[in-house]
DRENDO-1510 file (C-alpha; in Angstrom, 1 decimal, always signed):
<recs>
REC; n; res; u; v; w
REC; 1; UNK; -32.2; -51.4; -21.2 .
REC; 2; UNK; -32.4; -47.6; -20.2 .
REC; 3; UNK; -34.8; -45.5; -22.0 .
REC; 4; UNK; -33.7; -41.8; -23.1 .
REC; 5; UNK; -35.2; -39.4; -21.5 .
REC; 6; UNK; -35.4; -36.4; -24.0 .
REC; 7; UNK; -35.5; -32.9; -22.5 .
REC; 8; UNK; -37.1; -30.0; -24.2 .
REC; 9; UNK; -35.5; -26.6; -23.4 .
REC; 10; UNK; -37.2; -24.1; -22.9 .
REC; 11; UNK; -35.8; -20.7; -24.5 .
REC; 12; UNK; -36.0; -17.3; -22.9 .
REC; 13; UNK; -35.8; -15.2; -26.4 .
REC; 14; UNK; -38.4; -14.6; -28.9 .
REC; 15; UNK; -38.5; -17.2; -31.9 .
REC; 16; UNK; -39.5; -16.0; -35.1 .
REC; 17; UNK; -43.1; -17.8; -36.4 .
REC; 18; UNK; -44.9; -18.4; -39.7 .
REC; 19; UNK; -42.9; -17.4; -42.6 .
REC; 20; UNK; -39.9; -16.1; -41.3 .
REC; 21; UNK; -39.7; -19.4; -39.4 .
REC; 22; UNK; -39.2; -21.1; -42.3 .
REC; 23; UNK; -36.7; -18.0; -43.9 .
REC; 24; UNK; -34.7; -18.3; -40.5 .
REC; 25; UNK; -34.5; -22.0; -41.3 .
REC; 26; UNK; -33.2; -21.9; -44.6 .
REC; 27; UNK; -30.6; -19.2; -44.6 .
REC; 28; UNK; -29.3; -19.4; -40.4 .
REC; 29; UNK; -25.8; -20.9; -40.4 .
REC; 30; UNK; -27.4; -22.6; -37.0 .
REC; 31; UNK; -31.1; -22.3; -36.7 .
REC; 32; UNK; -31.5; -23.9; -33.2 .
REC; 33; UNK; -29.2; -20.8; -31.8 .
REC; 34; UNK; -31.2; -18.0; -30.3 .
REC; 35; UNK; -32.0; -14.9; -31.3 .
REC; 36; UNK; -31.1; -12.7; -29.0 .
REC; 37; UNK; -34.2; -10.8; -28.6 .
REC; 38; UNK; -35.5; -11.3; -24.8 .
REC; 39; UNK; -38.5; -12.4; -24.0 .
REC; 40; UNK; -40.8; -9.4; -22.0 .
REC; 41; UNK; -43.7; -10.5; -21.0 .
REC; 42; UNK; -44.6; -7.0; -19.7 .
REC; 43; UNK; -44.8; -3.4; -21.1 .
REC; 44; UNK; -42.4; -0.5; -19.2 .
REC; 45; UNK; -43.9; +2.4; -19.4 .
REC; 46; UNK; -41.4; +4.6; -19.2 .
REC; 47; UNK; -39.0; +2.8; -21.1 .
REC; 48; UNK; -35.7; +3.1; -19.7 .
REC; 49; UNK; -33.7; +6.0; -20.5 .
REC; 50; UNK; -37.1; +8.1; -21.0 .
REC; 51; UNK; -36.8; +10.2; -17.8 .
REC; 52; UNK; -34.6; +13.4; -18.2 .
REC; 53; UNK; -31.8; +13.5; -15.8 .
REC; 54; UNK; -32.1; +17.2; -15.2 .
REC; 55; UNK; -35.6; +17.2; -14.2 .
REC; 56; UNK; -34.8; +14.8; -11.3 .
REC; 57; UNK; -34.4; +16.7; -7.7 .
REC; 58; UNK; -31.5; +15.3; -5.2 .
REC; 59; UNK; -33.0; +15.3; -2.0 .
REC; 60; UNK; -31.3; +17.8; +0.7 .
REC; 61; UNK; -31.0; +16.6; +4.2 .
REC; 62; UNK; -29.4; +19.8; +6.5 .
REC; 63; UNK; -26.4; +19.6; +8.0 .
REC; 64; UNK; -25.8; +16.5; +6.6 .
REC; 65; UNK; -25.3; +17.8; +2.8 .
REC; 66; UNK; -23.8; +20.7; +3.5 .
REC; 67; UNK; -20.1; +19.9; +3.0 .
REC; 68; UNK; -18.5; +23.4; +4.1 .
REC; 69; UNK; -19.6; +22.7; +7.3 .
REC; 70; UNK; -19.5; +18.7; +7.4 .
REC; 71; UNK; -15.9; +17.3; +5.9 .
REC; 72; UNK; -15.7; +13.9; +5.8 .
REC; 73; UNK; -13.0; +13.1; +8.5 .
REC; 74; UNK; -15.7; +14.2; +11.0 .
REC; 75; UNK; -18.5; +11.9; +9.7 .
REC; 76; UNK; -16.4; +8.8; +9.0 .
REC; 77; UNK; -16.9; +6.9; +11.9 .
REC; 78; UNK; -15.5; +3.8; +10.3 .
REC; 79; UNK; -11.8; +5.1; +11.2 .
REC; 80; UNK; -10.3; +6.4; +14.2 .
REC; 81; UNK; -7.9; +9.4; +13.1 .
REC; 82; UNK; -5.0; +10.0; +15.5 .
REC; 83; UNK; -5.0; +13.1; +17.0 .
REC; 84; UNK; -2.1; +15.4; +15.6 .
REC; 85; UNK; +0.0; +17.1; +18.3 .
REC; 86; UNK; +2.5; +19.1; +17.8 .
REC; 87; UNK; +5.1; +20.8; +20.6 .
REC; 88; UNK; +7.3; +24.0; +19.3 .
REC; 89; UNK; +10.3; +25.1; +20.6 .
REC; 90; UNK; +8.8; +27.6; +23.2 .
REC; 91; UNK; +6.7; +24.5; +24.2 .
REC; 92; UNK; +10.3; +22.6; +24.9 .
REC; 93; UNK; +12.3; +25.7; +26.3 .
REC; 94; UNK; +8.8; +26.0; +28.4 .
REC; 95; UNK; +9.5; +22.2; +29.9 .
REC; 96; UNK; +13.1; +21.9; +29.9 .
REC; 97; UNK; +13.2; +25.4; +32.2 .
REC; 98; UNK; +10.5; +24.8; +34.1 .
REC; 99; UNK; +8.9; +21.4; +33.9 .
REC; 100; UNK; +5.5; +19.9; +33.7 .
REC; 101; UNK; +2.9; +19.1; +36.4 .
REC; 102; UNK; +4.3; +15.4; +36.7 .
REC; 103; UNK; +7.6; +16.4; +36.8 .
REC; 104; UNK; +8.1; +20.3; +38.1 .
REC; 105; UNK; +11.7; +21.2; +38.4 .
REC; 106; UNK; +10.5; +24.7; +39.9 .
REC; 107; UNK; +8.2; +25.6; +42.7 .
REC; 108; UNK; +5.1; +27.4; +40.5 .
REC; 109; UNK; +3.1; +29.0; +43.2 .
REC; 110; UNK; +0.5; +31.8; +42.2 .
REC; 111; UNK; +0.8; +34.5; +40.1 .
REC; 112; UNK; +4.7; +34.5; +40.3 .
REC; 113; UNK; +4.6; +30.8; +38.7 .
REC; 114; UNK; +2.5; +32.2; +36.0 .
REC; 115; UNK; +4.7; +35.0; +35.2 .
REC; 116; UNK; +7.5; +32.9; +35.6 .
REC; 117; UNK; +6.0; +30.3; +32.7 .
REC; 118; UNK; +4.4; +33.3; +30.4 .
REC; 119; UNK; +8.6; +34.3; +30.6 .
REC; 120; UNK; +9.9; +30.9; +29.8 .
REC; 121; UNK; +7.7; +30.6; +26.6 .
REC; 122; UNK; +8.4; +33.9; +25.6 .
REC; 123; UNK; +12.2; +32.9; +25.6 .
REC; 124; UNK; +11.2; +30.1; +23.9 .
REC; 125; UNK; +10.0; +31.9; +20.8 .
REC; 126; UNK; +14.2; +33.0; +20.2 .
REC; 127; UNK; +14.4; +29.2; +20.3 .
REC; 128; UNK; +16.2; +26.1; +21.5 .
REC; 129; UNK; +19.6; +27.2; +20.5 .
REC; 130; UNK; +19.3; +30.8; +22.3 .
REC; 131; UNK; +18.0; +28.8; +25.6 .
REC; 132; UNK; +21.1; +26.2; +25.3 .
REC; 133; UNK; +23.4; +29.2; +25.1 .
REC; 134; UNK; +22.1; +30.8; +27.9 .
REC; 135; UNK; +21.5; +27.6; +30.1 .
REC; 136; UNK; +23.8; +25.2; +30.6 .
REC; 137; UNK; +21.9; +22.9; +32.4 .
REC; 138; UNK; +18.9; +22.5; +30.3 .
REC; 139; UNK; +21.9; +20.6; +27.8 .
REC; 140; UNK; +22.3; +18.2; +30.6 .
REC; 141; UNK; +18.6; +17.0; +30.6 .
REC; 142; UNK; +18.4; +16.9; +27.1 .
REC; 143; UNK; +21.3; +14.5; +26.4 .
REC; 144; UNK; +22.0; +10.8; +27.8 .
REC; 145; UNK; +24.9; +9.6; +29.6 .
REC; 146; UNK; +28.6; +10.4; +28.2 .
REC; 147; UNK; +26.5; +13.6; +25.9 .
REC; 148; UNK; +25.2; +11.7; +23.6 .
REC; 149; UNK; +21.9; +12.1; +22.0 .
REC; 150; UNK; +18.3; +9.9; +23.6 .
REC; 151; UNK; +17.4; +7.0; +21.7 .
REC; 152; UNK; +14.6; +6.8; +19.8 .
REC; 153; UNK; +13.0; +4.2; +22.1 .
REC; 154; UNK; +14.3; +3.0; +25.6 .
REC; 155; UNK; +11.7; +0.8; +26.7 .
REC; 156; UNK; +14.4; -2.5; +26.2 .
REC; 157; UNK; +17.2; -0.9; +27.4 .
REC; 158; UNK; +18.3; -1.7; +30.8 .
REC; 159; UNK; +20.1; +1.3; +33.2 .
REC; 160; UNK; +23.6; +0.7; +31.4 .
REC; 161; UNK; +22.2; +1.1; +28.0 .
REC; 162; UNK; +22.6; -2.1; +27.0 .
REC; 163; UNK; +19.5; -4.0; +25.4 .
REC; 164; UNK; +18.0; -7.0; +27.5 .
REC; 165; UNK; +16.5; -9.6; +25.1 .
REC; 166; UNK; +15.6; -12.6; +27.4 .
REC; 167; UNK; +14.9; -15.6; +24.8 .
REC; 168; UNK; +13.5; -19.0; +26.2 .
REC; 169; UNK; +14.8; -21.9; +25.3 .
REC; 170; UNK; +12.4; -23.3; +23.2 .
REC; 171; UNK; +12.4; -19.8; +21.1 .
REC; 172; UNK; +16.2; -20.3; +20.4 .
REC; 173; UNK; +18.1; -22.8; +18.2 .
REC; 174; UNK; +20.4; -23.3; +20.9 .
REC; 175; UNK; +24.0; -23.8; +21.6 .
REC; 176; UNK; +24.7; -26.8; +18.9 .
REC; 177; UNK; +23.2; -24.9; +16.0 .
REC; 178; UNK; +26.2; -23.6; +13.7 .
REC; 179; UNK; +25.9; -19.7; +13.6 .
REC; 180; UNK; +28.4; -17.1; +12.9 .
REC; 181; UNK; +28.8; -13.5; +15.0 .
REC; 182; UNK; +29.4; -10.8; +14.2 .
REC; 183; UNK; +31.6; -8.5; +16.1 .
</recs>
């Protein structure tokens, strides 16, 4: 036969002794429950909640706390934030008259060439709609084929306009599967 093995527990709270022992036995609804009080075995001088929270001092590290001159988005270095670029009309009149370095569409040599672009951003300030009137052409290299506006992305579109999705086999249901079309 198995013996029982009693355990003792050992309580973390402070148990009341001599009489009010025996008062906490007679009138507790449950006199093994604990009372509550913790156990502290040592004294905490000061208690918490003593120290006045104005006499404490942050410390001040410079630059670092100084937030005029430190905003967060420069000392996050967790995240990467994309750097905003914006191009105004005189920047597009500027290219569609004259070009860029990858692409010129005029011969910009010397001090003419930088006349000749101070010029084209200066008419750019009127705007897009004053340099369309005047030019033409710069309509032309703005618009796709048959007038119609760019798309918003080109880089599936084959020469004719016309999208090239190349699926394999093995990513298709093929030709047995039931579908419907729509055209």
């Amino acid at each position: 036969m198995a013996s029982k093995q009693v355990t003792k527990f050992h309580r973390y709270t402070v148990q009341p002794t001599g009489i009010y022992k025996w008062i906490n036995r007679l009138l507790a609804l449950d006199p093994q429950r604990s009372t509550g009080i913790p156990m502290n075995p040592q004294f905490r001088n000061p208690p918490p909640g003593a120290n006045d929270p104005l006499a404490y001092d942050d410390p001040v590290t410079i630059p670092a706390a100084d937030i005029a001159d430190n905003p967060y988005w420069k000392r996050d270095s967790r995240r990467r934030y994309p750097q905003v670029s914006t191009v105004t009309q005189a920047d597009a009149v500027a290219l569609l008259e004259v070009g860029n370095s990858v692409a010129p569409k005029q011969e910009l040599i010397g001090e003419a060439g930088t006349k000749q672009l101070v010029a084209a951003q200066e008419e750019g300030l009127k705007g897009l709609s004053v340099a369309f009137g005047r030019n033409k052409e710069l309509v032309k290299d703005v618009l796709g084929p048959g007038g119609m506006p760019p798309l918003p992305s080109g880089m599936h579109l084959n020469k004719t306009g016309v999208a090239e999705y190349k699926l394999e086999p093995e990513q298709s249901y093929g030709p047995g599967y039931p579908c419907r079309t729509f055209s």
